[in-house]
LUMBA-781627 format. One line per 4 residues: their letters; for each residue x, y, z of N, C-alpha, C. Coordinates in nm, 2 decimals, padded with zeros to 4 digits. Atoms other than C-alpha are relative to their C-alpha. Layout:
# LUMBA-781627
A = X/Y/Z/X/Y/Z/X/Y/Z  ...
END
This chain:
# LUMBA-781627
XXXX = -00.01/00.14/-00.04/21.44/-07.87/-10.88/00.03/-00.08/-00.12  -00.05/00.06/00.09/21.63/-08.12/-11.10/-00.16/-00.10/-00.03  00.05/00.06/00.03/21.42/-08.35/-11.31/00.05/-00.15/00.00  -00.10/00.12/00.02/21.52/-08.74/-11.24/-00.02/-00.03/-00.10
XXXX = -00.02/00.07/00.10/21.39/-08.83/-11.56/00.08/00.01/-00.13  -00.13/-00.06/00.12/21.62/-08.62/-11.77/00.12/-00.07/00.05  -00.15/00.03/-00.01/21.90/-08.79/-11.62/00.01/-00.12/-00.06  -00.04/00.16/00.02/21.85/-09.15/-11.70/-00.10/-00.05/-00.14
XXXX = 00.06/00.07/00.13/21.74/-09.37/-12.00/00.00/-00.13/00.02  00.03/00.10/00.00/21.68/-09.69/-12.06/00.11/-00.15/-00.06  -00.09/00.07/00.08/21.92/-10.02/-12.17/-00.04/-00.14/00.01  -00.08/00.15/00.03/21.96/-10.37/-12.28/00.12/-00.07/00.02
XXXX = -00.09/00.05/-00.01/22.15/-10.63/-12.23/00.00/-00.12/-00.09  00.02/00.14/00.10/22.17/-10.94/-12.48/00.06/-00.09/00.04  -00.05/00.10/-00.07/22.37/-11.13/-12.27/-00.08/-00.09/00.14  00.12/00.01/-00.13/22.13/-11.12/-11.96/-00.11/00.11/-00.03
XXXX = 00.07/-00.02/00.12/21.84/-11.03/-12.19/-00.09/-00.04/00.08  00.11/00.07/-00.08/21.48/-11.04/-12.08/-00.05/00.11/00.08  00.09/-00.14/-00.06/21.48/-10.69/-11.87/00.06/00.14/-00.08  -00.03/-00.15/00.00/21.50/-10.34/-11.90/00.06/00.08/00.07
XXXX = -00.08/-00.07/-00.10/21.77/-10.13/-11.72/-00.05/00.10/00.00  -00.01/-00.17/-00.04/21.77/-09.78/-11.57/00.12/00.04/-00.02  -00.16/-00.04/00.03/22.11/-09.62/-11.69/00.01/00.15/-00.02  -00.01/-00.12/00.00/22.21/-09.28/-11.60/00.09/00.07/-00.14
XXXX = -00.07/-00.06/00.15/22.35/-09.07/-11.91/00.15/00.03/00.04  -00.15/-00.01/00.01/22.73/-09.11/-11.98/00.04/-00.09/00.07  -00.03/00.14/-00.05/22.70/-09.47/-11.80/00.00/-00.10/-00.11  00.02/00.12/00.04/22.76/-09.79/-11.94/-00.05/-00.11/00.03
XXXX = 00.05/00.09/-00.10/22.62/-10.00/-11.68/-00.19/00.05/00.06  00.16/-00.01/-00.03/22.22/-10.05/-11.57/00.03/00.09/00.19  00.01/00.00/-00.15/22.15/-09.91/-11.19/00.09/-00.10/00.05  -00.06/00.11/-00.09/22.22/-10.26/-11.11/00.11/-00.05/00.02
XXXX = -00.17/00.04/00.06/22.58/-10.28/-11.24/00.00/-00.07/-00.12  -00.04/00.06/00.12/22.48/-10.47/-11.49/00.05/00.09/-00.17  -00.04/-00.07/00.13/22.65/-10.37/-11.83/-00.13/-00.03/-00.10  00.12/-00.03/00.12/22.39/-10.23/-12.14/00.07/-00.01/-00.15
XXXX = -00.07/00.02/00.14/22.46/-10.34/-12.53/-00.09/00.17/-00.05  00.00/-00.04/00.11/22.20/-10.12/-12.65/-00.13/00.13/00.13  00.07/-00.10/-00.06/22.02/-09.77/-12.51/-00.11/00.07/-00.08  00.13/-00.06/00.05/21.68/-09.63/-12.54/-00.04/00.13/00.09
XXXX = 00.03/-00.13/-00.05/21.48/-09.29/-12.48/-00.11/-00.04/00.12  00.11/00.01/-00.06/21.17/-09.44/-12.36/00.05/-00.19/00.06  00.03/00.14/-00.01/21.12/-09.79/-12.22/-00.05/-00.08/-00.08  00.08/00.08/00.11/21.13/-10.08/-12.42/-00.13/-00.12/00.07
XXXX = 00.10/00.08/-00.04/20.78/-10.22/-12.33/-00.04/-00.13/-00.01  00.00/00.11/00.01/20.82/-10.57/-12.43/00.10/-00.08/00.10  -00.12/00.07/-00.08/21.08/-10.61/-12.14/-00.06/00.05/00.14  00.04/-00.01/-00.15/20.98/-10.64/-11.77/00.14/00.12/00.05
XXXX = -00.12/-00.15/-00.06/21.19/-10.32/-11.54/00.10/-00.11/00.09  -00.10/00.09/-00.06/21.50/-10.51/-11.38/-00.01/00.05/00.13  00.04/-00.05/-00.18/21.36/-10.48/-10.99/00.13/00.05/00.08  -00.13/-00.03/-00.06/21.74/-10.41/-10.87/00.01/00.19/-00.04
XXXX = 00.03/-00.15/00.02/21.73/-10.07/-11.08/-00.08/00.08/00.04  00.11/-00.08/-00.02/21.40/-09.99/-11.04/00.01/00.07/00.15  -00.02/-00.01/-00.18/21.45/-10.05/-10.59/00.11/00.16/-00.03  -00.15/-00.08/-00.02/21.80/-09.82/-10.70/-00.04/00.15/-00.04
XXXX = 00.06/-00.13/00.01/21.57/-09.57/-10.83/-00.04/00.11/00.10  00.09/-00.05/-00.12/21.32/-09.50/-10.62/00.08/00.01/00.08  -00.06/-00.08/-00.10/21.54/-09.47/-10.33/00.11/00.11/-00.06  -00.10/-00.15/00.01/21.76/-09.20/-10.48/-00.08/00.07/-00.05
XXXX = 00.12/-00.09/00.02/21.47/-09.03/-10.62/-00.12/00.05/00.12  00.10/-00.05/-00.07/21.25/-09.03/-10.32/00.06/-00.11/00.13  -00.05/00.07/-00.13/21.50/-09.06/-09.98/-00.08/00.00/00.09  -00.01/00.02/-00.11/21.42/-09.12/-09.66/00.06/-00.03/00.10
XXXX = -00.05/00.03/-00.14/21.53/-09.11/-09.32/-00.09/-00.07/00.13  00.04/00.08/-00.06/21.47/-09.33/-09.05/-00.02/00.10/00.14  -00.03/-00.11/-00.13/21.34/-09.11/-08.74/-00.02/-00.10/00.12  00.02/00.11/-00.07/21.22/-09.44/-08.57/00.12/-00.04/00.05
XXXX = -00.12/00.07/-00.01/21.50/-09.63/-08.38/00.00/-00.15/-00.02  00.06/00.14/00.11/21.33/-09.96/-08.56/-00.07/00.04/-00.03  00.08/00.00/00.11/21.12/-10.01/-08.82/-00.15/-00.09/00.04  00.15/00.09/-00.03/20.83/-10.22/-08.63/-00.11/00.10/00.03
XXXX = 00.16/-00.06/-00.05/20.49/-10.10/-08.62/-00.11/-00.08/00.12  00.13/00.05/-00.08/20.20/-10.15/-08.42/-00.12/-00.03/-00.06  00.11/00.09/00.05/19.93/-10.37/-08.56/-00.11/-00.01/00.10  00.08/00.02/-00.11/19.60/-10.38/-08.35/-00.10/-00.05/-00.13
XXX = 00.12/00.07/00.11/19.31/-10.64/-08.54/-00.08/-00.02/00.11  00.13/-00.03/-00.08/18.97/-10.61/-08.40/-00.07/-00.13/-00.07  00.05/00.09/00.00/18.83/-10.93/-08.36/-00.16/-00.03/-00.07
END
């Protein structure tokens, strides 16, 4: 079984500066599309995770299929 975390690293962007991308190895661009100036091994912990990558993650790391023909649940609250 592959390892996701070997695939991907970490990036900046100094232009739109402020998060932390997800960037697969041999990309120049975050998950999100956004383009990265500068790449790291680990996460740089002074930068929040850019929620677009992160969402872009987790769904290709851990799919799902929809077996439901909607997504509504059943709620019952006991008075």
């Amino acid at each position: 079984m592959r390892n996701p975390r070997s695939e991907v690293c970490w990036g900046t962007n100094t232009t739109h500066g402020g998060r932390a991308h997800v960037v697969l190895h041999g990309s120049g661009t975050g998950l999100c599309g956004q383009p990265v100036d500068t790449r790291y091994q680990d996460r740089p912990t002074a930068r929040p995770v850019c929620p677009d990558c992160a969402i872009s993650y987790v769904a290709a790391v851990f799919p799902t299929e929809v077996t439901a023909p909607d997504l509504r649940h059943e709620v019952r609250l006991r008075a």
